[in-house]
C-alpha positions, 0 to 999 in steps of 0.5 A, a space after each residue: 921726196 919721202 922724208 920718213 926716217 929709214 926706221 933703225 933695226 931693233 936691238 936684241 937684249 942678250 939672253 940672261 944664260 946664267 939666271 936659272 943656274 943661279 936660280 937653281 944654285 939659289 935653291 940648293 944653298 937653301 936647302 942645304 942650309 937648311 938640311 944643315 940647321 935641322 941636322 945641328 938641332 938634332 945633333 944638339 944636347 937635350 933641353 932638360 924641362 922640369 915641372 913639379 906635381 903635387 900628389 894629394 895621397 903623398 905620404 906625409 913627411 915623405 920627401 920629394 921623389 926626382 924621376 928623370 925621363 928619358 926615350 927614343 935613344 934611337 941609336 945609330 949613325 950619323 946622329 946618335 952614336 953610342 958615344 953621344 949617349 953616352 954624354 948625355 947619360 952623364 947629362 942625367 947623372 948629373 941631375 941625381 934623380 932618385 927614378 930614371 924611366 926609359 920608355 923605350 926605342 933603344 935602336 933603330 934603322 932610318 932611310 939614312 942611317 950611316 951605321 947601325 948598332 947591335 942592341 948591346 952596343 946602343 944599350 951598353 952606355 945606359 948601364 952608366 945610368 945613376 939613380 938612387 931608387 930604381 932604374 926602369 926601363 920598358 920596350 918602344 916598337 923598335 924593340 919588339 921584334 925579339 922582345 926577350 932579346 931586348 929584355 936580356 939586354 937591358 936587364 945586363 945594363 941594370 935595368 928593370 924591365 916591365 911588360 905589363 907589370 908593376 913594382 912598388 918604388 917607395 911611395 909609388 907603383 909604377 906600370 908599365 904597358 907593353 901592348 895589353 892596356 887592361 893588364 898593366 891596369 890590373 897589375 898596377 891596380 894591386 900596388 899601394 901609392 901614387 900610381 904611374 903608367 910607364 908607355 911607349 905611345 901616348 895613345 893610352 892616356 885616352 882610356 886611363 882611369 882616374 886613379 892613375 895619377 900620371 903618365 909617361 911616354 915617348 913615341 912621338 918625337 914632339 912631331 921631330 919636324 914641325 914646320 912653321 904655320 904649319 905644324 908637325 908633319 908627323 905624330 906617330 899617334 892615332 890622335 894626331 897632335 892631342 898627346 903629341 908633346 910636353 905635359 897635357 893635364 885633366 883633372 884627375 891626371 897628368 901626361 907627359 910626353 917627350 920628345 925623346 933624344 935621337 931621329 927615326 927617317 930622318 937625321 933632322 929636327 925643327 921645332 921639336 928639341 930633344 929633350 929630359 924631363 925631371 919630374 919631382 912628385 911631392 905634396 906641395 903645389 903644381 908649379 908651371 912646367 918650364 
């Protein structure tokens, strides 16, 4: 007599039907919710960094000279339309600089603009702008496809445009490049005072002479996105992140670099703010940048 248990057929584990698509609607929250964090950083209003800079050539007794730095407007739909510049000229207004410097990308049109803006409407808030002393402004890469349209325009807001050339600003000359570095040296070369190179890109502060005291720019958005262990996924620079943000110093001069306001390609921002920079030039110590 066979005494074996008759062996019990194996049960089957219900299929998990509903585990990718949970798997997938996991992913797509994710992402949406991280498409919506860079969105509101973009969409935030600008950090305003400070540093003071001692200019051992400053004229004695001369007071202190607040330069207000602003770039990359990059006006248009959905992140910058030109009332939201138009608050954060306010923003500027408010900080009563005595020099507002533009270093240019007044427009722009990304993979995802919702709208684009004629260069009268992205410039007309700029005329708003309140500066004591001088308002300069010079033209970013985005601008240069009908350059005497862009100066035309941004003259009519009550700027000073500067291609190549250099004004004397009190205690300062300030130059400005347009595409011929060897130019806007000679021009600023023939100006008295503490001297400053107004540029669209910070590549230039490779080749600046010592006796430029500082240098401004744009351009390069702080990386925009900058990912975690990672880094910037893109500068914009030939020298890829050596010039790409905030202040770079060397012996005889400064760079400084913002991140500027709005988006190119993306209306996203991570790790990279935009931001103003208030930059006060005087004949007292550096202090630390913030």
């Amino acid at each position: 007599m066979n005494t074996a248990r008759a062996r019990r057929p194996a049960k089957h584990k219900p299929k998990r039907w509903w585990r990718p698509i949970a798997i997938a609607a996991a992913i797509v929250a994710a992402l949406l919710a991280i498409t919506a964090y860079g969105y509101s950083q973009a969409l935030r209003d600008p950090v305003v960094r400070s540093i003071r800079l001692a200019e051992p050539d400053w004229p004695s007794g001369a007071p202190p000279i607040r330069l207000a730095l602003m770039s990359d407007m990059h006006v248009q739909g959905p992140d910058m339309p030109p009332a939201r510049l138009a608050r954060i000229v306010a923003r500027v207004n408010e900080l009563k600089p005595d020099i507002i410097v533009l270093a240019g990308d007044y427009t722009t049109s990304s993979y995802f603009a919702t709208r684009t803006y004629s260069l009268s409407d992205a410039v007309q808030p700029l005329a708003a702008l309140k500066a004591t002393t001088a308002k300069i402004a010079i033209l970013g890469n985005h601008d240069r496809d009908d350059p005497a349209e862009s100066r035309a325009v941004l003259e009519s807001a009550g700027l000073t445009v500067l291609e190549n050339e250099a004004i004397q600003v009190g205690p300062l000359a300030i130059g400005a490049v347009h595409w011929g570095l060897k130019k806007a040296l000679k021009r600023l070369a023939e100006r008295q005072g503490t001297k400053i190179l107004v540029a669209h890109s910070p590549d230039p502060f490779a080749r600046l002479p010592d006796d430029v005291a500082l240098m401004l720019a744009g351009h390069t958005h702080c990386g925009q996105i900058v990912v975690p262990l990672i880094g910037a996924l893109a500068t914009g620079s030939k020298y890829g992140r050596r010039y790409m943000c905030g202040v770079v110093q060397r012996p005889e001069n400064t760079l400084i670099v913002t991140a500027g306001l709005g988006t190119s390609r993306l209306p996203l921002r991570f790790g990279a703010p935009p931001d103003i920079w208030l930059i006060s030039l005087e004949a007292a110590q550096v202090v630390q940048a913030h």
